[in-house]
BADO-282146 format. One line per 3 residues: number of its first residue (from 0); their letters; for each residue x, y, z of N, C-alpha, C. Coordinates in Angstrom, 2 decimals, decimal comma. Example, Ala and Ser with C-alpha at 12.3 -4.5 7.8 and 13.67 -1.06 7.14 Angstrom:
// residues 2
0 = as = 13,19/-5,69/7,80/12,30/-4,50/7,80/13,20/-3,30/7,80 | 12,85/-2,25/7,08/13,67/-1,06/7,14/12,90/0,03/7,87
END
This chain:
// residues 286
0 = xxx = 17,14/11,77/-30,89/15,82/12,39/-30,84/14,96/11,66/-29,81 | 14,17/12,20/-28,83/13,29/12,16/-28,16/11,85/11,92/-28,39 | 10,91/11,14/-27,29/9,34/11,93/-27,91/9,22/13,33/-27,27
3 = xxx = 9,78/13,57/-26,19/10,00/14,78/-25,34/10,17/16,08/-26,49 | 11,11/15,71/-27,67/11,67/16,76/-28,56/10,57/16,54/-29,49 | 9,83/15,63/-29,82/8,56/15,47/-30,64/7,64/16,31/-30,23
6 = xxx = 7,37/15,98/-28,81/6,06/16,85/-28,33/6,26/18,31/-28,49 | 7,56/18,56/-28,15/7,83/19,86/-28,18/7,64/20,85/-29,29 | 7,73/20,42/-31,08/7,23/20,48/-32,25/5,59/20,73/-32,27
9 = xxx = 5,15/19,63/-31,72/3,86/19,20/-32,13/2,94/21,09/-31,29 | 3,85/21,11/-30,08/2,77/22,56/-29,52/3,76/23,44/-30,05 | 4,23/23,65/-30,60/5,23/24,80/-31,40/3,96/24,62/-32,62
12 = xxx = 4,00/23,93/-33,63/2,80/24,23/-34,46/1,45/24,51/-34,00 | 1,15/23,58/-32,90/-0,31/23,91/-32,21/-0,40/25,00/-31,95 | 0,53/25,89/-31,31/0,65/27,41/-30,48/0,73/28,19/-31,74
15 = xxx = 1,59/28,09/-33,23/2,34/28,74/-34,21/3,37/30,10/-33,41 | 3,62/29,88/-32,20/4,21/30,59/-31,38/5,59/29,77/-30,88 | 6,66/30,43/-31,20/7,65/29,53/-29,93/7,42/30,06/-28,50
18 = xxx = 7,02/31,21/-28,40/7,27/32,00/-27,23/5,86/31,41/-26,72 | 4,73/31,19/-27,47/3,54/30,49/-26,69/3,51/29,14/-26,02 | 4,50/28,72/-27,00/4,92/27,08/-26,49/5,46/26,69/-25,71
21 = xxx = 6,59/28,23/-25,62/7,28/27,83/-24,14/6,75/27,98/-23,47 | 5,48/28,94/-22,98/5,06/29,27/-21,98/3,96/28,18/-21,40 | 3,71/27,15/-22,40/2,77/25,73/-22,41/3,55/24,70/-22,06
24 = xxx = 4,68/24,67/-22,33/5,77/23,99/-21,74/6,41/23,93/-20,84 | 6,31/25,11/-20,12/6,48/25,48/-18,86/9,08/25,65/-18,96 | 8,54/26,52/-20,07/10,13/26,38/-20,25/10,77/28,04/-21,12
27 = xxx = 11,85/28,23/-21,03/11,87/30,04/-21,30/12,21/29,88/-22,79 | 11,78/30,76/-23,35/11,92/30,99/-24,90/13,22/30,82/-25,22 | 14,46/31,15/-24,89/15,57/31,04/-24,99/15,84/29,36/-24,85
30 = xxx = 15,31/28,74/-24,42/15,52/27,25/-24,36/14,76/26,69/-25,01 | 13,61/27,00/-25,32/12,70/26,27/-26,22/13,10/26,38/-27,81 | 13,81/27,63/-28,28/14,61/28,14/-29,43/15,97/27,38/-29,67
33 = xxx = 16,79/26,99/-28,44/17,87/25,93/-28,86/17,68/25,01/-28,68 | 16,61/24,14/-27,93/16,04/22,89/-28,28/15,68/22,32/-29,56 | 15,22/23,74/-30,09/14,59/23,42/-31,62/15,47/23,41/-32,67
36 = xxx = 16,33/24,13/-32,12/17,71/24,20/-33,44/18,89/23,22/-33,18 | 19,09/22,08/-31,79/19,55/21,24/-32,10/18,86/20,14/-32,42 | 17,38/20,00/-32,53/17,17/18,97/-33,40/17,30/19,46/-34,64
39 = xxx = 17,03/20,54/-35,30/17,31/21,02/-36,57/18,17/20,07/-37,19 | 19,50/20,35/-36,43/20,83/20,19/-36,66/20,65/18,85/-36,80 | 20,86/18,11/-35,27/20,43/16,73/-35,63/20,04/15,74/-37,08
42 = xxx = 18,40/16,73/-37,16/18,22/15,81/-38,36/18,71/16,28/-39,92 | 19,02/17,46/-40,20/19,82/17,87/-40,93/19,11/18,41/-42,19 | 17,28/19,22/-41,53/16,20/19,79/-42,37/16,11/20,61/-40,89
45 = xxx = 15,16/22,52/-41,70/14,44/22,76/-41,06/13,01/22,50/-40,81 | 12,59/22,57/-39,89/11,60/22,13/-39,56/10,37/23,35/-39,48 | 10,71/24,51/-39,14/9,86/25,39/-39,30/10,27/26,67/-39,65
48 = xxx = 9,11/27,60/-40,40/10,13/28,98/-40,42/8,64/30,38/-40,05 | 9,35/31,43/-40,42/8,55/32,59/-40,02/8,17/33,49/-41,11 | 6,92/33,37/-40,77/6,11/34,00/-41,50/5,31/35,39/-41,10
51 = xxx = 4,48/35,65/-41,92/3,63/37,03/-41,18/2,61/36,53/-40,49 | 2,17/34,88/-40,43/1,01/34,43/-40,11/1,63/33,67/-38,78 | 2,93/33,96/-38,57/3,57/33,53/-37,23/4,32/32,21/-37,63
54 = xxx = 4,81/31,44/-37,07/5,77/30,07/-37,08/5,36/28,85/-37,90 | 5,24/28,37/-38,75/4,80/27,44/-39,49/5,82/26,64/-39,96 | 5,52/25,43/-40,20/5,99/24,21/-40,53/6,77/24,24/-42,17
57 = xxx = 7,44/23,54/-42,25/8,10/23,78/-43,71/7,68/22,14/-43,87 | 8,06/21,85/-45,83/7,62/20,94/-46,02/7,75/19,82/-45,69 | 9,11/19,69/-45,07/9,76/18,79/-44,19/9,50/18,16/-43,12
60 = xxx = 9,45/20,01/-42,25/8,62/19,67/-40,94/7,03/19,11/-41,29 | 6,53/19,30/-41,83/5,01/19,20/-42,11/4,80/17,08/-42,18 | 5,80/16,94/-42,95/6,36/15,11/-42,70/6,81/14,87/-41,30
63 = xxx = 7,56/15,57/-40,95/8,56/15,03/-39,60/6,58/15,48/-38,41 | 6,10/16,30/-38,10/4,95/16,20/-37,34/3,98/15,29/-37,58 | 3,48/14,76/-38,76/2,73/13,78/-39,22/3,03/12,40/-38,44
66 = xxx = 4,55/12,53/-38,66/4,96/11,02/-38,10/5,35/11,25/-37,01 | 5,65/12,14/-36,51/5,92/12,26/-34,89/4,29/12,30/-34,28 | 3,72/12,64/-34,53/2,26/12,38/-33,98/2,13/11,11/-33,64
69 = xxx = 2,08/10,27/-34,82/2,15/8,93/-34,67/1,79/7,99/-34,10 | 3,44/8,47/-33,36/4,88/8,18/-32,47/4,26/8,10/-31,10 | 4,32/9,70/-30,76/3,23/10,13/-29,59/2,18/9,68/-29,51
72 = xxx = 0,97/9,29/-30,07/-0,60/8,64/-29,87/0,13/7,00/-29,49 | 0,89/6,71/-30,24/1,69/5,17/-29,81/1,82/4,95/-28,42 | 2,92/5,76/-28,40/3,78/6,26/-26,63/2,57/6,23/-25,77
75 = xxx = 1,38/7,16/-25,79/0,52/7,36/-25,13/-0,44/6,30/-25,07 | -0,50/5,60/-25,81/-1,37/4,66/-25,97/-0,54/3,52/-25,24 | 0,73/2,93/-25,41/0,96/2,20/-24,71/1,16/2,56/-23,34
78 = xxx = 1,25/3,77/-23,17/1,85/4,17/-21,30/0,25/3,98/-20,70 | -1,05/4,09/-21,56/-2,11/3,92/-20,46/-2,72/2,79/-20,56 | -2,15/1,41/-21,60/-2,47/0,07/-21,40/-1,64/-0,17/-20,15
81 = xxx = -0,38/0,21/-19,80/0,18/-0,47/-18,60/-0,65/0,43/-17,24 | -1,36/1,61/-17,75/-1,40/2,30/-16,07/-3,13/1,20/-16,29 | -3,70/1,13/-16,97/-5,18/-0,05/-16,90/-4,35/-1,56/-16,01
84 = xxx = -3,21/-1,72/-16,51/-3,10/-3,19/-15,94/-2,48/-2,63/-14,40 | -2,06/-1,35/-14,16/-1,75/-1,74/-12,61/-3,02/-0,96/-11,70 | -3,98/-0,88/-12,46/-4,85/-0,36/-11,89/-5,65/-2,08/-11,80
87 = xxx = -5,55/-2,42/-12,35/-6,48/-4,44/-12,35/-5,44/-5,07/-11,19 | -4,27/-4,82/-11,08/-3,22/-5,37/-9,92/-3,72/-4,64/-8,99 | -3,72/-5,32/-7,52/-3,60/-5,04/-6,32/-2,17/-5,66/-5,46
90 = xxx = -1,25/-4,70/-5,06/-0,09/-5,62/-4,12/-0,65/-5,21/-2,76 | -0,76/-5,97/-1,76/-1,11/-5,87/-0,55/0,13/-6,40/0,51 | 0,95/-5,66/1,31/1,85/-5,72/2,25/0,65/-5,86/3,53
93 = xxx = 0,62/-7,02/4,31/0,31/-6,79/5,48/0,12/-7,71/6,65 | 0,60/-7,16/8,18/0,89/-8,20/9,05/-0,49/-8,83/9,35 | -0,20/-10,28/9,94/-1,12/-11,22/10,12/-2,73/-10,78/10,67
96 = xxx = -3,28/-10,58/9,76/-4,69/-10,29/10,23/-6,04/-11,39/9,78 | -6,79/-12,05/10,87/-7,75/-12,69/10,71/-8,63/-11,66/9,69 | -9,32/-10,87/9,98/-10,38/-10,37/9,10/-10,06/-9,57/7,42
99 = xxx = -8,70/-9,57/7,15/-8,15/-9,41/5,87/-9,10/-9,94/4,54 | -8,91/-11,21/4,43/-9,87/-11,77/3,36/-11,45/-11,57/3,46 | -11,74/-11,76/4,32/-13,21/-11,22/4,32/-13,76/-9,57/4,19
102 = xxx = -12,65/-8,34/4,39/-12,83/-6,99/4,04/-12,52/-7,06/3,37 | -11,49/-7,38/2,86/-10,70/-7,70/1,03/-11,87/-7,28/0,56 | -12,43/-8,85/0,52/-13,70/-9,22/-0,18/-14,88/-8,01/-0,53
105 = xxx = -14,96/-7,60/0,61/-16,55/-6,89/0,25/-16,03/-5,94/0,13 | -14,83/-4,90/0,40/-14,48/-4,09/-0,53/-14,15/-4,39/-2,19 | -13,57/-5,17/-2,74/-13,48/-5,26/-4,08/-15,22/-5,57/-4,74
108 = xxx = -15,98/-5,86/-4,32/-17,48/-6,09/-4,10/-17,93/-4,97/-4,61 | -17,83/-3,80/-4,45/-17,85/-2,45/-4,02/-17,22/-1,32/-5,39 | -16,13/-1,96/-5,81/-15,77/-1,76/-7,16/-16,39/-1,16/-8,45
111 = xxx = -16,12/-0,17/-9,09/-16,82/-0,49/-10,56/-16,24/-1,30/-11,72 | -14,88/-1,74/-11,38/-14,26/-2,50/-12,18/-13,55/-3,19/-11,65 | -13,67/-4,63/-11,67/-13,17/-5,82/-10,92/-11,72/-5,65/-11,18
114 = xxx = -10,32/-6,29/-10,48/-9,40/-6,26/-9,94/-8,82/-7,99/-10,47 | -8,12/-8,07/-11,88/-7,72/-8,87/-12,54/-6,68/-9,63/-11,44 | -6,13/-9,19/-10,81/-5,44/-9,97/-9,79/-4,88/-9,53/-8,33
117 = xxx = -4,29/-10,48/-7,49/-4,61/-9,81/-6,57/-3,49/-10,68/-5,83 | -2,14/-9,68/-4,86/-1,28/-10,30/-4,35/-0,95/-9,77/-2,56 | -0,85/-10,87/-2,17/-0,46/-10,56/-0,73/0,72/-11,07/-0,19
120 = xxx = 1,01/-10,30/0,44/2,28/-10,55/1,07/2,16/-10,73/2,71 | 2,31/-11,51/3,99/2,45/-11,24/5,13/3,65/-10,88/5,65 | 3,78/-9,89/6,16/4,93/-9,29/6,81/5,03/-8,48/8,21
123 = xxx = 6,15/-8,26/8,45/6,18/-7,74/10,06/5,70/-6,00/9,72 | 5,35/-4,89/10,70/5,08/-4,04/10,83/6,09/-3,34/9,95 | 7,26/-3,14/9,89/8,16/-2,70/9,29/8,15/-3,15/8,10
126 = xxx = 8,48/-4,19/7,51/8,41/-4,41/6,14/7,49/-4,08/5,43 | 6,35/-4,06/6,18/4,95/-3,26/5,49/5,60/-1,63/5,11 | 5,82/-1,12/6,13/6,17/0,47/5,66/7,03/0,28/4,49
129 = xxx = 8,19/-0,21/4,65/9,51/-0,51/3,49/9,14/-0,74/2,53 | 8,22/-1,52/2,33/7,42/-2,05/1,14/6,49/-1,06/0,35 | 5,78/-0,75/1,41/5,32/0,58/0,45/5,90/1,90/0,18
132 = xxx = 7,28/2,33/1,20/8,39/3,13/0,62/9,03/2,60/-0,85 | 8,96/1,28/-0,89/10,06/1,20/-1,77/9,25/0,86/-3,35 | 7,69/1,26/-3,32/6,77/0,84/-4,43/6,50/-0,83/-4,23
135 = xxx = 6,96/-1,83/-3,44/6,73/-2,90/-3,77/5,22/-3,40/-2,96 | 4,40/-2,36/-2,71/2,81/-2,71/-2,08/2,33/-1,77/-2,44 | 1,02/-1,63/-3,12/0,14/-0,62/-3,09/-0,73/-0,25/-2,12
138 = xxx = -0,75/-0,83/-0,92/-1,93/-1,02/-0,17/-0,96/-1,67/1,29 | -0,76/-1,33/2,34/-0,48/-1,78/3,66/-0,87/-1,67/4,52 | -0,95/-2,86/5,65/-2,02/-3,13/6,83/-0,99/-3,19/8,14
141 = xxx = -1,10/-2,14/9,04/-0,08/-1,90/10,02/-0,55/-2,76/11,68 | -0,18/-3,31/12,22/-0,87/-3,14/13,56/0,13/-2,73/14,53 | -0,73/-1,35/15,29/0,07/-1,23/16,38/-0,86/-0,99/17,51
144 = xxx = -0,54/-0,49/19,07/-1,28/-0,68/20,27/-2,03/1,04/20,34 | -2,72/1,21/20,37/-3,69/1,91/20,27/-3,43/3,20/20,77 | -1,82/2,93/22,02/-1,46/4,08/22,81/-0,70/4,63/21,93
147 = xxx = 0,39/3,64/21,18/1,12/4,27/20,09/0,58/5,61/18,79 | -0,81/5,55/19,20/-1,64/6,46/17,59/-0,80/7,36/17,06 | -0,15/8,55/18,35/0,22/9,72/17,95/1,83/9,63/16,87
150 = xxx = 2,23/8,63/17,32/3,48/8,66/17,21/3,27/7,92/15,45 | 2,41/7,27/15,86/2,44/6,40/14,16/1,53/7,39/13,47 | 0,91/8,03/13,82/0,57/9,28/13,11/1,72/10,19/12,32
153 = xxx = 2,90/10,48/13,00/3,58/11,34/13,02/4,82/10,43/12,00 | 5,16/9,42/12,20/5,54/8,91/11,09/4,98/8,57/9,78 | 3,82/8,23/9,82/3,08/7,85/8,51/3,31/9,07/7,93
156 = xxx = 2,91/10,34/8,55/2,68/11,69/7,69/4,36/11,74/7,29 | 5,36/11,61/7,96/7,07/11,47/7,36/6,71/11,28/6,12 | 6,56/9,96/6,12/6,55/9,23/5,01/5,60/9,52/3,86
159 = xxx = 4,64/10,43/3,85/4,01/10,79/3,09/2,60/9,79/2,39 | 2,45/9,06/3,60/1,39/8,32/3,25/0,12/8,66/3,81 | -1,04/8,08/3,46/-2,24/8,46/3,52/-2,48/7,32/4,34
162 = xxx = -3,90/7,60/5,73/-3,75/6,70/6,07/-5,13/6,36/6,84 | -5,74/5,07/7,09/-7,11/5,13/7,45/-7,52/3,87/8,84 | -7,71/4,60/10,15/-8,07/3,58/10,91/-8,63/2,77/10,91
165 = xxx = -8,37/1,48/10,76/-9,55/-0,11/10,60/-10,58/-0,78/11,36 | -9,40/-1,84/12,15/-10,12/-2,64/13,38/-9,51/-1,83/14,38 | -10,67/-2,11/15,34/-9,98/-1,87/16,91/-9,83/-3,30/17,10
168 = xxx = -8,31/-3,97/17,57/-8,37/-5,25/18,28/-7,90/-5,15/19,64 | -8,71/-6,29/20,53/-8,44/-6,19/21,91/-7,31/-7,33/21,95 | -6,27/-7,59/22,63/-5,37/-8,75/22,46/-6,18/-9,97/23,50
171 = xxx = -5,43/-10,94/22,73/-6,41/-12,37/22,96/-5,40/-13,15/23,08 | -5,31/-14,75/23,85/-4,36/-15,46/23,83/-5,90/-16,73/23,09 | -4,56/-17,38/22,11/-5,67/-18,08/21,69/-4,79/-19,92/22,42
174 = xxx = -5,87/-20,97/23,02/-5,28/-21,92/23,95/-5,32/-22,94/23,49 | -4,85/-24,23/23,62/-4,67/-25,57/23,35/-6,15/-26,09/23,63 | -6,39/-25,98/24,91/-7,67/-26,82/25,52/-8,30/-26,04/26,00
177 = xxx = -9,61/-26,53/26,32/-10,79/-25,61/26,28/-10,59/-25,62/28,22 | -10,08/-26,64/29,01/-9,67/-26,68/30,57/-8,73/-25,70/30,91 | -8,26/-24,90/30,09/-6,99/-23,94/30,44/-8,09/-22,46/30,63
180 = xxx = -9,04/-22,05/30,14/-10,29/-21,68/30,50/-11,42/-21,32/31,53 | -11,13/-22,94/32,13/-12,57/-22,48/32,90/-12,24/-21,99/34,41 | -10,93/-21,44/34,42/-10,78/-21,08/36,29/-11,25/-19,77/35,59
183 = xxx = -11,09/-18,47/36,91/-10,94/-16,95/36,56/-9,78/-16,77/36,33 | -8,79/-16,92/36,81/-7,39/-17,01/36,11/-6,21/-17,68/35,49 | -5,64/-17,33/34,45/-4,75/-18,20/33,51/-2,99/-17,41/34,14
186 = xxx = -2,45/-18,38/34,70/-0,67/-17,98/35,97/-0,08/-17,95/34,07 | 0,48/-16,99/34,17/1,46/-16,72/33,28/2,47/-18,14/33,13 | 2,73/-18,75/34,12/4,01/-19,23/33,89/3,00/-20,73/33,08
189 = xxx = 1,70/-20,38/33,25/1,78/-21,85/31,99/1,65/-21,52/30,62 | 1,50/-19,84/30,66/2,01/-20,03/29,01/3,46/-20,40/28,73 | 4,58/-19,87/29,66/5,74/-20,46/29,28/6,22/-22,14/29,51
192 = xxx = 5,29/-22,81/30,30/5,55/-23,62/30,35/5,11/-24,79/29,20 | 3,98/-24,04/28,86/3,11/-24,95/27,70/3,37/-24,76/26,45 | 3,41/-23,48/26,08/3,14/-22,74/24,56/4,54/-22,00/24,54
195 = xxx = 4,14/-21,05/23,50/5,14/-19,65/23,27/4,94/-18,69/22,08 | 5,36/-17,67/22,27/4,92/-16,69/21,17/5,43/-17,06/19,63 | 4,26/-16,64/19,10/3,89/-16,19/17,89/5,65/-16,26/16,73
198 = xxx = 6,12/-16,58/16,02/7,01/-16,27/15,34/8,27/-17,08/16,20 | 7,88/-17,58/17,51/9,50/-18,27/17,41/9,31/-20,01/17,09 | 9,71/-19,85/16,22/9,19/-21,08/15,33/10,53/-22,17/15,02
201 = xxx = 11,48/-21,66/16,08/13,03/-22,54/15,97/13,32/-23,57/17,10 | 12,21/-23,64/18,22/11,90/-24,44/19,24/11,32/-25,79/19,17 | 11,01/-26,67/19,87/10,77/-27,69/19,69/11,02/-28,47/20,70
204 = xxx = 10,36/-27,59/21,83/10,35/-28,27/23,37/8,88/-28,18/23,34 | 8,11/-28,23/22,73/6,42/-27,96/22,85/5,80/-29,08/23,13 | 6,14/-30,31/22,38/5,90/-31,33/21,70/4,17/-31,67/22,17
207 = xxx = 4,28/-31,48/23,81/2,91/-31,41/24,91/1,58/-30,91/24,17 | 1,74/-29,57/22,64/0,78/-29,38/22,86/0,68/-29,58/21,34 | -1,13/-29,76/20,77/-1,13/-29,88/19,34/-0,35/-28,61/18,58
210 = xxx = -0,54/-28,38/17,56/0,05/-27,40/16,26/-0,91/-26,54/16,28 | -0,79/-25,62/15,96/-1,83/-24,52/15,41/-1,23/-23,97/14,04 | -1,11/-24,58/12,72/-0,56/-23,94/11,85/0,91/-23,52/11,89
213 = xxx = 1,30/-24,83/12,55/3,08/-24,85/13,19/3,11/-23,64/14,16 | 2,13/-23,41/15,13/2,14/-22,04/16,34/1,61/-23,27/17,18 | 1,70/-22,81/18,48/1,31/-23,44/19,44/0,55/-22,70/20,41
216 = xxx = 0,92/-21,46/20,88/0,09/-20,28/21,58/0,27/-18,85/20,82 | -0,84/-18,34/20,78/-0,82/-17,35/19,57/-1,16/-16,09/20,75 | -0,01/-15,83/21,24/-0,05/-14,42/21,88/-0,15/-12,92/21,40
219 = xxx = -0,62/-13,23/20,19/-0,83/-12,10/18,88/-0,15/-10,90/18,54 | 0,98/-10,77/19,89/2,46/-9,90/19,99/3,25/-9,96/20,21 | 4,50/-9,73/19,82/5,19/-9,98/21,28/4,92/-8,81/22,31
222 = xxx = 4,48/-7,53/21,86/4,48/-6,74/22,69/3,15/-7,38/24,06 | 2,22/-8,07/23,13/1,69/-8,47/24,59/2,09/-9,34/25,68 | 3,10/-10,16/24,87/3,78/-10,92/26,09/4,46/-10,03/26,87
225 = xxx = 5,29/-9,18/26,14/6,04/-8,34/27,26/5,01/-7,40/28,43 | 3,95/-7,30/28,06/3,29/-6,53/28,99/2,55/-7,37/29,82 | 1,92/-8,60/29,57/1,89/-9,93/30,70/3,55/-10,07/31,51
228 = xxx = 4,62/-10,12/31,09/5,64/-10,15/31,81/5,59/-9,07/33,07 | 5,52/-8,00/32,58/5,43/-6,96/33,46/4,44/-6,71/34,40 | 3,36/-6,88/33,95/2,46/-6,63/34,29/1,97/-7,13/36,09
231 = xxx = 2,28/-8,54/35,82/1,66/-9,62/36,62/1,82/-10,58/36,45 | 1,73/-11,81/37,39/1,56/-13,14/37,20/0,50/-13,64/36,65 | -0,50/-13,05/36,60/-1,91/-13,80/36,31/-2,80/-12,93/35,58
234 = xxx = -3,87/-13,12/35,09/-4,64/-12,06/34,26/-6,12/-12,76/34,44 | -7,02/-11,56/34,96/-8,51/-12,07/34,49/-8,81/-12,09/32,70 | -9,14/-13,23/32,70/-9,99/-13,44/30,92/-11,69/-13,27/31,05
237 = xxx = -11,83/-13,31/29,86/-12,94/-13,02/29,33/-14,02/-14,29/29,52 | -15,05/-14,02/29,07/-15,90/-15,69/28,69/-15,17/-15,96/27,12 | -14,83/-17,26/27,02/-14,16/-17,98/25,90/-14,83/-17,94/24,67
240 = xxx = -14,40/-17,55/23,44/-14,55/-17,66/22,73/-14,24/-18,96/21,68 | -15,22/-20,16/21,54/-14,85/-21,04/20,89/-14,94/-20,98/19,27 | -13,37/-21,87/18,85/-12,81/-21,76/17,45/-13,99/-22,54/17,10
243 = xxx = -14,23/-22,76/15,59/-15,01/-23,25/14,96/-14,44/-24,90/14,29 | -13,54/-25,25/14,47/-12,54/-26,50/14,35/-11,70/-27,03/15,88 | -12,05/-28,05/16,11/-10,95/-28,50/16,60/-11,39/-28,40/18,43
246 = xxx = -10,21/-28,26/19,19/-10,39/-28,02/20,60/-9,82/-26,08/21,26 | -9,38/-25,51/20,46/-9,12/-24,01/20,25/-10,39/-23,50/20,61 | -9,78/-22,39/22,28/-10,63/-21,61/22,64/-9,58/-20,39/22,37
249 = xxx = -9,94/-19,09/22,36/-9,89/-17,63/21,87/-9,98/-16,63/23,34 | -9,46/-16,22/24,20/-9,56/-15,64/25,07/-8,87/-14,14/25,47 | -10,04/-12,82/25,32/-9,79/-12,15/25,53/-9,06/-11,65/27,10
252 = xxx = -8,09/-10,58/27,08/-7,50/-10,15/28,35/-7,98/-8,93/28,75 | -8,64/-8,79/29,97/-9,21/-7,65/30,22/-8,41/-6,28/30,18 | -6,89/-6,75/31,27/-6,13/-5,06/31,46/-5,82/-4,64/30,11
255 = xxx = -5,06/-5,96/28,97/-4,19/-5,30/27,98/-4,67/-4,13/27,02 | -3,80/-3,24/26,76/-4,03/-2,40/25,95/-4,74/-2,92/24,69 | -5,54/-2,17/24,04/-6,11/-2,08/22,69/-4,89/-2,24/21,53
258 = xxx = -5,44/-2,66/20,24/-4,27/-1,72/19,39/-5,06/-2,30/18,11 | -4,51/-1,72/16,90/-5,20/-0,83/15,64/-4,44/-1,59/14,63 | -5,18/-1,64/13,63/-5,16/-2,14/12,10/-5,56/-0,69/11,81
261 = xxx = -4,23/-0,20/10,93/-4,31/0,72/10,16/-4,22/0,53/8,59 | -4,93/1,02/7,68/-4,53/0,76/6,31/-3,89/2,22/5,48 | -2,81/2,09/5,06/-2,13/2,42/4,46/-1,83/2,71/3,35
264 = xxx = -1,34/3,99/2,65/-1,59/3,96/1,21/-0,80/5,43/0,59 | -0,07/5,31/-0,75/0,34/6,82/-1,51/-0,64/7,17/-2,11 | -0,86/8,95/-1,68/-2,19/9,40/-2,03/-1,65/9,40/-3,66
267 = xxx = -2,89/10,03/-4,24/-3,38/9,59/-5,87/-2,64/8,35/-5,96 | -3,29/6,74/-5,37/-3,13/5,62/-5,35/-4,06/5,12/-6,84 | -3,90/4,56/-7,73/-5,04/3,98/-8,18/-5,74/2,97/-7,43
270 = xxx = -5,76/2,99/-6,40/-6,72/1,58/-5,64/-7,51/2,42/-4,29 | -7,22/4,09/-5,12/-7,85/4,72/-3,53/-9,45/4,46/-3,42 | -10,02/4,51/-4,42/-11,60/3,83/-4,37/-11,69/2,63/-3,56
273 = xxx = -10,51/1,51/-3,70/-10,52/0,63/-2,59/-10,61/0,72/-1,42 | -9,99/1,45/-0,46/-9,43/1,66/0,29/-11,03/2,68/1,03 | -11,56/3,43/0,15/-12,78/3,80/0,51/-13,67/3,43/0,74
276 = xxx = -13,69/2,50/0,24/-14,88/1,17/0,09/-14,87/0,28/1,11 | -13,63/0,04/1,97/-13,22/-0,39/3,18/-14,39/-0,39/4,17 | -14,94/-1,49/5,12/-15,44/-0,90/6,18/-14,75/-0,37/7,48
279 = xxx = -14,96/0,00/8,20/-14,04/0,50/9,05/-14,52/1,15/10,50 | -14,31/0,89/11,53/-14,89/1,36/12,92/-15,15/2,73/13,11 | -13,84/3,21/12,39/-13,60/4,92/12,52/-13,75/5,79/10,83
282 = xxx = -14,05/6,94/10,95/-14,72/7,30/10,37/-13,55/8,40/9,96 | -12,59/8,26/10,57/-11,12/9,03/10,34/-10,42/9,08/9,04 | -9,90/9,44/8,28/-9,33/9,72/6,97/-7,99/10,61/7,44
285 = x = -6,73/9,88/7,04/-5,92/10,77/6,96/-5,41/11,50/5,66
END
């Protein structure tokens, strides 16, 4: 026996119709009639019979619905203590973003009911999607280059996710010393000679320059290195942006492409109020 075969009782008396019940059940009278007669069987009482006043309960059944009610207010009652606790959970999949904790923040701010806990994960562009394909994020933060939109448009909708433009970021090389700075141009070959990208973290010819959080030059892509490769030897920068610790200057690149913090999400999310609450440059909703 089922609660499925419980419920099914419970609108068979509610309706006093089988043929109404099926049609509430979304199931054909012919099936809703041998559903009912192998639990019959099963429990080895009938459960209802026919009258002139339509389908009614026998004395049996009239016990067996009492306690199958129960059963069901139980069932139901425990299936929406767990959907309250993953509505208090937040899982967050998402690649390395400075302004994360601080939108976090003033979105959950924003809330009518605070968010009992709260988990993050950092991951590459891909594992973010996977992650929220595979249920293990409720919430994912994508970055890609700004030219890419259409195409990550066209996959997100694949995938059946909902999806909302964030930051615009301009790519930045962030530097050892604040003297690597002050010409108009920074020669490519001293990032390879000095630093190196982001994630290759198996080297240990650097030694020349301090740590940045075990990074040494934070080229914030690889795709932007590859497009400094291509590009040119040299690049005009920006006026420097100084870190707030330390000897770390922040320097924007004029040619490089743009690219986008997207946030991510399965529509009827319970955390879609989050996600609304978001601030955000663009005013876009997918």
């Amino acid at each position: 026996m089922t609660v499925q075969q419980i419920r099914m009782c419970l609108e068979i008396e509610k309706q006093g119709s089988i043929s109404k019940a099926a049609e509430k059940l979304f199931l054909s009278q012919p099936n809703l009639s041998r559903a009912l007669r192998e639990l019959e069987y099963e429990l080895g009482i009938a459960l209802f019979e026919r009258t002139s006043f339509g389908v009614v309960p026998t004395s049996e059944g009239r016990r067996f619905l009492l306690e199958g009610k129960e059963i069901v207010q139980a069932m139901d009652a425990l299936k929406d203590s767990f959907a309250q606790d993953t509505d208090s959970l937040l899982k967050i999949s998402s690649v390395t973003c400075p302004l994360l904790a601080e939108e976090l923040a003033q979105a959950i701010s924003a809330l009518p009911t605070p968010l009992k806990e709260i988990k993050i994960s950092i991951d590459s562009n891909e594992d973010v999607l996977q992650n929220l394909s595979s249920g293990k994020a409720h919430l994912g933060i994508v970055r890609f280059p700004l030219s890419r939109a259409e195409s990550i448009i066209e996959r997100i909708n694949r995938m059946g996710l909902s999806y909302r433009r964030w930051n615009l970021v301009k790519p930045q090389v962030t530097l050892a010393h604040s003297s690597w700075s002050e010409g108009p141009k920074l020669e490519i070959r001293e990032i390879f000679q000095r630093g190196k990208f982001v994630g290759h973290l198996n080297s240990d010819q650097w030694e020349n320059l301090p740590k940045i959080s075990q990074e040494y030059l934070d080229l914030e892509s690889d795709d932007l290195g590859a497009w400094l490769v291509q590009t040119a030897q040299s690049f005009t920068i920006e006026p420097k942006k100084n870190y707030a610790q330390a000897d770390f200057q922040q320097i924007e690149i004029e040619q490089a492409g743009h690219s986008l913090h997207w946030l991510l999400w399965h529509a009827n999310s319970p955390h879609e109020a989050l996600v609304r609450a978001w601030n955000s440059e663009y005013d876009h909703t997918g």
